[in-house]
C-alpha positions as CSV (number, residue, x, y, z in Angstrom):
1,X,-127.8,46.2,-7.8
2,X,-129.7,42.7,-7.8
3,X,-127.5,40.2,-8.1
4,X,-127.7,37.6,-10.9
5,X,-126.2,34.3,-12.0
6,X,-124.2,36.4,-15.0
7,X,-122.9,39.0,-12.4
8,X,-121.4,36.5,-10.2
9,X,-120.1,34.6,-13.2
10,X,-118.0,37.8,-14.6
11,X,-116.6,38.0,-11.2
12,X,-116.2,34.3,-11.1
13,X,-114.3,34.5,-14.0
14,X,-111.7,37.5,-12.6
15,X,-110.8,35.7,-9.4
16,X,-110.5,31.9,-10.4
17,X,-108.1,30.1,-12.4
18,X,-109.3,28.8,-15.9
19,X,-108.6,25.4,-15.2
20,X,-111.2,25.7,-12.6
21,X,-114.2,24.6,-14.7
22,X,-117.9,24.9,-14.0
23,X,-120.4,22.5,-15.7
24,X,-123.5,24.9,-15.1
25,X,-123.4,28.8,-15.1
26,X,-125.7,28.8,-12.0
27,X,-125.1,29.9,-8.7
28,X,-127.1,27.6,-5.8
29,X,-129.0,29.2,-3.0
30,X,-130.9,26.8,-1.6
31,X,-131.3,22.9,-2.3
32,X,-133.4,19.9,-0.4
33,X,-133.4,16.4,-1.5
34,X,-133.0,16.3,-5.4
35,X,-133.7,19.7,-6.0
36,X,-131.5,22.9,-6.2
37,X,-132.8,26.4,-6.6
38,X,-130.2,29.4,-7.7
39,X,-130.2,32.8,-7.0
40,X,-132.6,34.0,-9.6
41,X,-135.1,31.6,-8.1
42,X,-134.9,28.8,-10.8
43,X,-135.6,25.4,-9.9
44,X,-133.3,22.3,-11.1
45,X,-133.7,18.7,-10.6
46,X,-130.1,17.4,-10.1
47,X,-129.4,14.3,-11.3
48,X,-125.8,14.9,-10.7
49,X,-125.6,14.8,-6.8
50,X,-122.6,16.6,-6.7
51,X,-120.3,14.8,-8.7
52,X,-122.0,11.2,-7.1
53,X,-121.6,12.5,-2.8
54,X,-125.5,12.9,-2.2
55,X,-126.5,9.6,-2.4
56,X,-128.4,10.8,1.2
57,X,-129.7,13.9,-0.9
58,X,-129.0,17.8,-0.2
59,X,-129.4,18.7,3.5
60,X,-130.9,15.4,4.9
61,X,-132.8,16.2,8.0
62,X,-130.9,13.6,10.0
63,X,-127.6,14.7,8.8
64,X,-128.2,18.4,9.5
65,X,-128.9,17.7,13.0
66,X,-126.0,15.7,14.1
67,X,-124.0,18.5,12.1
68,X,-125.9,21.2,14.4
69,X,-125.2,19.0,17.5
70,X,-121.6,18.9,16.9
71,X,-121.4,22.0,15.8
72,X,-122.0,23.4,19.3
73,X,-119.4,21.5,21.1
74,X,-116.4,21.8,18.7
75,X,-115.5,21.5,15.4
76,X,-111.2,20.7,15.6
77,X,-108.8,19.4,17.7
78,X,-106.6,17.8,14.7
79,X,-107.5,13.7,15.8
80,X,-103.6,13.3,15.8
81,X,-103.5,15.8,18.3
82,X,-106.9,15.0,20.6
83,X,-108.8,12.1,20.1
84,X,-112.8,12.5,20.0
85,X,-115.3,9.7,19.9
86,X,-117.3,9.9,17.0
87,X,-113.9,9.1,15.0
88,X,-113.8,5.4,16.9
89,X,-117.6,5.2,16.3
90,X,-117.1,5.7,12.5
91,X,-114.1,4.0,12.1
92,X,-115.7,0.7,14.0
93,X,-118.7,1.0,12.1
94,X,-116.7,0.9,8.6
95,X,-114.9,-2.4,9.5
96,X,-117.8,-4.0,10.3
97,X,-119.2,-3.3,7.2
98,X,-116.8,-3.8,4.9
99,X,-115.8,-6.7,2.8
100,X,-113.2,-7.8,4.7
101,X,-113.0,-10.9,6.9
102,X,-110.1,-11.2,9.5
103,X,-109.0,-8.0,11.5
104,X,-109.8,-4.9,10.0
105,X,-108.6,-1.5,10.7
106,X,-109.8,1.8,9.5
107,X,-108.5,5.7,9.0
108,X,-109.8,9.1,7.9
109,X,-108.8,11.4,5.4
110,X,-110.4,14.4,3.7
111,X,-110.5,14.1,0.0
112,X,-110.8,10.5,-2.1
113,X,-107.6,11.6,-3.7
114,X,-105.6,11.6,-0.1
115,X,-107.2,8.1,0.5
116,X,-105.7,6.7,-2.7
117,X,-102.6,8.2,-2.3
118,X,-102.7,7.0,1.8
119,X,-103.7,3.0,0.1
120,X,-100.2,3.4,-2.1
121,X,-97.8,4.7,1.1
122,X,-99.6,1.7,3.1
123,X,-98.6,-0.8,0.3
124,X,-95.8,0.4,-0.2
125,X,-94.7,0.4,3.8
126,X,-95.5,-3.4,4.1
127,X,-94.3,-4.9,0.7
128,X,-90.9,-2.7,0.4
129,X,-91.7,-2.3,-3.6
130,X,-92.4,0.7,-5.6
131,X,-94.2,-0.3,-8.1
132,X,-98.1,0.1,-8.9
133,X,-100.7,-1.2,-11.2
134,X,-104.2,0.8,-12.3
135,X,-106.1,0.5,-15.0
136,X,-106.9,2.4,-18.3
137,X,-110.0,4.8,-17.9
138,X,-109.6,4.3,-14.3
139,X,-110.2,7.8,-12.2
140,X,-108.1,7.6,-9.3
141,X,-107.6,11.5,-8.3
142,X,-106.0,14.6,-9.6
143,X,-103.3,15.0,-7.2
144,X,-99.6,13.9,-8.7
145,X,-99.6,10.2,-7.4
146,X,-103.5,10.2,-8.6
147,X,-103.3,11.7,-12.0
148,X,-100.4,9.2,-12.6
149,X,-103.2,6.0,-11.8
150,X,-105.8,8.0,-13.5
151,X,-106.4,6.1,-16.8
152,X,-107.4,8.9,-19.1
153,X,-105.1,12.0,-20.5
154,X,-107.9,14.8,-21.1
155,X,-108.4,16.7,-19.6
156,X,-106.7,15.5,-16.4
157,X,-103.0,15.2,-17.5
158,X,-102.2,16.9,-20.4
159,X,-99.5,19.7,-19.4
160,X,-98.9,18.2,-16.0
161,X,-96.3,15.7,-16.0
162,X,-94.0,14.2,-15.7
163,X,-96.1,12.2,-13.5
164,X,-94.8,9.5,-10.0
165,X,-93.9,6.0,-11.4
166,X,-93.4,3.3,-11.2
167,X,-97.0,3.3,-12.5
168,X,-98.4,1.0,-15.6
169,X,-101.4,0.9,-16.6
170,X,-102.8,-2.6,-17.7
171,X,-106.7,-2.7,-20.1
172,X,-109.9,-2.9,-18.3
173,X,-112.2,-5.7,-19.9
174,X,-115.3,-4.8,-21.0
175,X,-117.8,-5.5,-23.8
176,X,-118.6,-2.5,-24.7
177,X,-114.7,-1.5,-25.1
178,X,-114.2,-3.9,-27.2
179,X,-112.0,-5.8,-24.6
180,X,-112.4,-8.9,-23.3
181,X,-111.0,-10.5,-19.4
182,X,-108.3,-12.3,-22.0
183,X,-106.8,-9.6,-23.9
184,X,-107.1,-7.6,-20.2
185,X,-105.0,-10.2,-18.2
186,X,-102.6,-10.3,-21.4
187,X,-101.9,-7.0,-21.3
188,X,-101.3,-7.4,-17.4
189,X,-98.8,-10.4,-18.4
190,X,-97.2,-7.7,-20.7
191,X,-96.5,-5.3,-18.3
192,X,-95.0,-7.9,-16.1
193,X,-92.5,-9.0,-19.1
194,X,-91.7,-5.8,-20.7
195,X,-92.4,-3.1,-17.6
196,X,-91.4,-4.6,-14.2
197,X,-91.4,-7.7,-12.7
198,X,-94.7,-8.6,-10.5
199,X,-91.7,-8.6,-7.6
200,X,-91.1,-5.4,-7.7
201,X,-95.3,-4.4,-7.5
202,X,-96.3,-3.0,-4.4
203,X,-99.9,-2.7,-5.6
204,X,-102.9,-3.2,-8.0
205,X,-106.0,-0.6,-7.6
206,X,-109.1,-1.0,-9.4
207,X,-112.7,0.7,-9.3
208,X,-115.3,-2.7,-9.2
209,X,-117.2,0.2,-11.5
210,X,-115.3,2.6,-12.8
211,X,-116.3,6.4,-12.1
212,X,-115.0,9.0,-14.6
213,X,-114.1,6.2,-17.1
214,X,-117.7,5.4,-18.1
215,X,-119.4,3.0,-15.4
216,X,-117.8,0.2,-16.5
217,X,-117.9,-3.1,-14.3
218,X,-115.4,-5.2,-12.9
219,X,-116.7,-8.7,-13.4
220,X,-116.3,-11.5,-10.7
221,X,-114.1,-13.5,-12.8
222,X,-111.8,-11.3,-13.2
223,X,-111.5,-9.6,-10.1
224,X,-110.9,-13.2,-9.0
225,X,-107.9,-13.5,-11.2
226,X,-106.4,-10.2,-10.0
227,X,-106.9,-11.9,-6.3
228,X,-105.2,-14.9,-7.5
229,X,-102.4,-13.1,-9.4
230,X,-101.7,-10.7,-6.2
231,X,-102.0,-13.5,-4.2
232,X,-99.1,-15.3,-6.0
233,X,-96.9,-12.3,-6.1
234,X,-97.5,-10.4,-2.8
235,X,-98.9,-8.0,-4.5
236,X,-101.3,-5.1,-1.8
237,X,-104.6,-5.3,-3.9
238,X,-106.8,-2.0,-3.6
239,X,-110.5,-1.4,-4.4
240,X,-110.9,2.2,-5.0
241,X,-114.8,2.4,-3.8
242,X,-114.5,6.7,-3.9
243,X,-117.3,6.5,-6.0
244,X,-119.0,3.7,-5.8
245,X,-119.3,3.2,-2.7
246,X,-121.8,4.2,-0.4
247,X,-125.2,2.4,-1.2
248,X,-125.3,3.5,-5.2
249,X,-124.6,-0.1,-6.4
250,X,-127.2,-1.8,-4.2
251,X,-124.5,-2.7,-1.9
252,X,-122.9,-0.3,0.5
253,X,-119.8,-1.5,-0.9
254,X,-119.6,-2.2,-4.7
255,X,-117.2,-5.0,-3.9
256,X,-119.7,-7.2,-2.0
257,X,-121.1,-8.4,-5.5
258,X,-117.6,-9.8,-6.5
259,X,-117.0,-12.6,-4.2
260,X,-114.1,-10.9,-4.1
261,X,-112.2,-9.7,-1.0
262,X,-109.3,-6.6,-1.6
263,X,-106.5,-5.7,1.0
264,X,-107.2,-2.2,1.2
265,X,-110.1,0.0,0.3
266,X,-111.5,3.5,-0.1
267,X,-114.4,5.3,0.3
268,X,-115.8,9.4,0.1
269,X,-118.1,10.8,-1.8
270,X,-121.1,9.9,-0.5
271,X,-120.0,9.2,3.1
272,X,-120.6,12.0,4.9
273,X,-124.0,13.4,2.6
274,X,-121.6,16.5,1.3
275,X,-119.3,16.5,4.1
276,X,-116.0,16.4,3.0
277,X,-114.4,13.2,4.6
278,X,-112.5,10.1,3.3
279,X,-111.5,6.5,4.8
280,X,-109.0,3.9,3.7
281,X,-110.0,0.6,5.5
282,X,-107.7,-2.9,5.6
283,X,-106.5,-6.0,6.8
284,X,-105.0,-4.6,10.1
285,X,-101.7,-6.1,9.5
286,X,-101.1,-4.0,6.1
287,X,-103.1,-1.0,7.6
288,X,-100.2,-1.3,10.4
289,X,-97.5,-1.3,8.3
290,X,-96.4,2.2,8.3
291,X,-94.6,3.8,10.9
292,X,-96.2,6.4,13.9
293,X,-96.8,9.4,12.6
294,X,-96.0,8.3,9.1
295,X,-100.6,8.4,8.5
296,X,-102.3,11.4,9.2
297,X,-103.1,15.1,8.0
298,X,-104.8,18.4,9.8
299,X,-107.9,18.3,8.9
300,X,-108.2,14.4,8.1
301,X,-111.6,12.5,9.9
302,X,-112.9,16.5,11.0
303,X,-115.2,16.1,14.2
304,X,-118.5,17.6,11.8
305,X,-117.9,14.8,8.9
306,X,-117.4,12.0,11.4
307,X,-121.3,12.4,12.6
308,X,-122.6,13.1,9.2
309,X,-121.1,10.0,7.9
310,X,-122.7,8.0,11.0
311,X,-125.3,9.6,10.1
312,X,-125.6,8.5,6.7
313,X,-124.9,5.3,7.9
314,X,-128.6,5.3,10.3
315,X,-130.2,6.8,7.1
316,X,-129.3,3.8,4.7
317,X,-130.9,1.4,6.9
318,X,-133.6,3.4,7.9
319,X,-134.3,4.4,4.3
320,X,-133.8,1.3,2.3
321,X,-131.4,3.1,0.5
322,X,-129.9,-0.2,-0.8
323,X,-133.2,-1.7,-1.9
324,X,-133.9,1.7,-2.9
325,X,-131.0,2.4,-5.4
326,X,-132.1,-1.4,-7.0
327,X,-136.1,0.3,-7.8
328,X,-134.0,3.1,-9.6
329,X,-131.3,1.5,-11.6
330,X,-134.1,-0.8,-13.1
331,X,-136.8,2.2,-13.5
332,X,-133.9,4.0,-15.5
333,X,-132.8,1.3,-17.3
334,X,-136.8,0.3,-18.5
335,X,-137.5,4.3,-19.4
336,X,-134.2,4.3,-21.9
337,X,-134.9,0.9,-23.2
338,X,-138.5,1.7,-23.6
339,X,-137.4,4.7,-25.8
340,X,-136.3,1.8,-28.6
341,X,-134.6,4.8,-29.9
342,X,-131.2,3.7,-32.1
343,X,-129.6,6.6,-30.4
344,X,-129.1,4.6,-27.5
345,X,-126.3,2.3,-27.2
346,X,-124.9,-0.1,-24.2
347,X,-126.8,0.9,-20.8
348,X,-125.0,-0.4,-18.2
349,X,-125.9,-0.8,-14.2
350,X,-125.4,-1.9,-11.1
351,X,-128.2,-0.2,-8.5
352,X,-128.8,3.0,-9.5
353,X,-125.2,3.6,-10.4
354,X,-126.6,3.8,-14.2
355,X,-124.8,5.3,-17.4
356,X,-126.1,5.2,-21.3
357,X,-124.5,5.8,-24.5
358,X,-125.0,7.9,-27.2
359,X,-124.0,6.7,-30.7
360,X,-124.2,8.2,-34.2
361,X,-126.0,6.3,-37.0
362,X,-123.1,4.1,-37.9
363,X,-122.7,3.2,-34.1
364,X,-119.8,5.3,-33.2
365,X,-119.6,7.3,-30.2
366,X,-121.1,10.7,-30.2
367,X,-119.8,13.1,-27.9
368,X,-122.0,15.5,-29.3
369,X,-125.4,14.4,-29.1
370,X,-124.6,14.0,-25.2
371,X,-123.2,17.7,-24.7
372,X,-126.2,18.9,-26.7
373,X,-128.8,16.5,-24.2
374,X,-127.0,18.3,-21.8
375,X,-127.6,21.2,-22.5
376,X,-131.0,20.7,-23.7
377,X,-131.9,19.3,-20.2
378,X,-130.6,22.3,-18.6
379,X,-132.5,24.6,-20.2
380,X,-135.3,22.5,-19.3
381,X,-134.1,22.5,-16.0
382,X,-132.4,19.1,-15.3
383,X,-129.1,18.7,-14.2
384,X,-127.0,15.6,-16.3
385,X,-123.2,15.1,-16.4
386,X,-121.3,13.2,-18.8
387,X,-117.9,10.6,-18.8
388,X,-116.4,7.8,-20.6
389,X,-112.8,7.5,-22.4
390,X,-115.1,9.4,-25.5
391,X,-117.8,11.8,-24.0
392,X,-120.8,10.3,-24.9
393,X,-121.7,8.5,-21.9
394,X,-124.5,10.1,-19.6
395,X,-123.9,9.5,-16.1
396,X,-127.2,9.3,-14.1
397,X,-126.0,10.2,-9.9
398,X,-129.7,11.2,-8.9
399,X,-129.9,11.2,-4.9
400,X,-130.8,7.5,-3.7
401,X,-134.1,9.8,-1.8
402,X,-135.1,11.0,-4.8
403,X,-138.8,11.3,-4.4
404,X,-141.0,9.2,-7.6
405,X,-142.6,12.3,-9.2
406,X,-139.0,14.2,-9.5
407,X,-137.4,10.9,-11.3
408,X,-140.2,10.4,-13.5
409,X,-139.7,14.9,-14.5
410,X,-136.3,14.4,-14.7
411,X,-136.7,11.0,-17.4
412,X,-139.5,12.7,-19.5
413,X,-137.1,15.3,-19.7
414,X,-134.7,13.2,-21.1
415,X,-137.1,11.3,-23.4
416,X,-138.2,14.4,-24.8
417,X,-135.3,15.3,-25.7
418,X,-134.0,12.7,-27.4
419,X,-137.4,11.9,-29.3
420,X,-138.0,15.4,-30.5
């Protein structure tokens, strides 16, 4: 019996839970760069990059090796248990990079979701306060502590609570929302006077573009009045970079366009080039806050991820990967805008870290022209994903390798659609 995309979904379907979505009803057998292939043979240009991790692309050369290399000496000793090299290398090569200045210390995790949680219990350890501050459409996670700073109910939290607290969750400013820095560092003020005192706040966390929320951007005036307000209350304050980080902005770190410096930080996704790993880096004297033993987990900074994410770090350079994402934020940004289509609404972007709207004719959001591009495009074969607080943002997360001909097929794909 030959084996098809709709057989494997039927039995995809009896084994796994319902709440275990699937964007595409495809199966992948092979992929290379920005290109997937399923089982039946069908190629797809992905424009996804698996949920924003393969800013490197799908099975970088490079990468591969120093996987294969490892691979044949070992793959787990638990680094709480036996130390191993590559985790030093990694974790030195992180603080050197990161926008931080003073001493800087660095740890591993496995999921971005362990890393947030990881930023609150260091916070938390060195202020002595329970309290913690996100922002509304901020994505932090879906474990309990993360859906709790997540910043949008479907379909993340709906049945799932009660949810950790102390958490409040304060506006995010932008245009686009209708929000401006004032009305975002009012509501801030608000929580403060009606919520919990700012001396009682162990933390603030922030995206400096939010992810799941609709590639919003943090601007450097306010992220320099959160610094200022942390500052005057002690408060930890945290740049969630899960998503952002990695060389999509233009900047390995989004936060280096702020002029802005954050006590902790996190980073996955894209780290490792599909390799599931995650790091929370600091100032060393908050990062040393908890006790021994108190930071940790089995799997957390695996032996295989640590030389794929130095990897990744020899392909950014090597590649241009930062100049690079720059060339495709603006060649995105000038295809959409040369559409002149009303359709369009705000395009925002920072590198190649790019999202558009889609609005009805009286302006308002429309969630359903996006699910129907998508779908369009992936009959087409093009692979788009959506976010935003309303569904009708398109989120482009096209590998940073992504060779010229593939973008320009995966664009006229898009402007075909939307002309027609």
């Amino acid at each position: 019996m030959t084996t098809t995309n709709q057989s494997l979904l039927e039995r995809r379907k009896a084994v796994l839970p319902t709440g275990l979505g699937v964007a595409f009803p495809i199966f992948a057998e092979k992929a290379k760069n920005s290109e997937i292939w399923d089982i039946e043979g069908k190629r797809y240009i992905d424009f996804v990059g698996g949920i924003s991790v393969l800013n490197t692309g799908h099975s970088h050369p490079k990468i591969t090796q120093r996987v294969h290399e490892q691979l044949d000496k070992f793959t787990h000793t638990a680094a709480q248990m036996i130390n191993y090299e590559c985790y030093v290398d990694l974790a030195e090569k992180l603080c050197e990079r990161a926008p931080i200045t003073g001493p800087t210390k660095a740890f591993f995790l496995t999921t971005g979701a362990e890393a947030v949680e990881n930023c609150i219990k260091i916070a938390r350890a060195k202020t002595r306060r329970p309290g913690v501050i996100s922002f509304v459409g901020g994505w932090h996670g879906r474990t309990m502590m993360c859906m709790s700073l997540t910043g949008k109910v479907l379909p993340y939290k709906k049945n799932f609570g009660p949810m950790p607290g102390p958490v409040f969750h304060a506006l995010f400013p932008a245009e686009e929302l209708n929000v401006t820095e004032a009305q975002a560092l009012h509501s801030l003020d608000m929580i403060f006077q009606a919520d919990i005192d700012p001396s009682e706040v162990a933390a603030m966390i922030i995206e400096p573009v939010q992810g799941e929320g609709g590639f919003h951007q943090v601007t450097p005036s306010f992220a320099k009045a959160l610094r200022d307000i942390c500052d005057e209350h002690g408060i930890v304050l945290i740049f969630d970079e899960v998503q952002c980080g990695f060389a999509r902005t233009g900047t390995l770190f989004a936060g280096e366009q702020l002029g802005v410096e954050p006590d902790l930080m996190t980073t996955a996704k894209s780290l490792a080039g599909g390799y599931p790993i995650s790091a929370v880096i600091g100032r060393a004297d908050i990062m040393d806050a908890p006790q021994v033993g108190g930071l940790g987990g089995t799997y957390s900074g695996n032996p295989l991820a640590c030389v794929a994410a130095l990897a990744v770090m020899e392909v950014i350079e090597e590649e241009n990967l930062l100049e690079r994402s720059v060339v495709i934020g603006d060649t995105i940004a000038a295809f959409l805008k040369g559409l002149d289509l009303s359709s369009i609404g705000h395009i925002r972007y920072k590198g190649a870290m790019l999202a558009f709207e889609l609005i009805d004719s009286e302006g308002k959001p429309d969630a359903a022209a996006a699910n129907n591009l998508k779908a369009k495009s992936f009959e087409q074969g093009l692979l788009l994903a959506s976010c935003g607080m309303y569904g009708n943002a398109i989120r482009v997360m096209v590998p940073l390798t992504v060779e010229d001909d593939v973008l320009q097929e995966g664009l006229d794909i898009i402007g075909g659609i939307l002309t027609a």
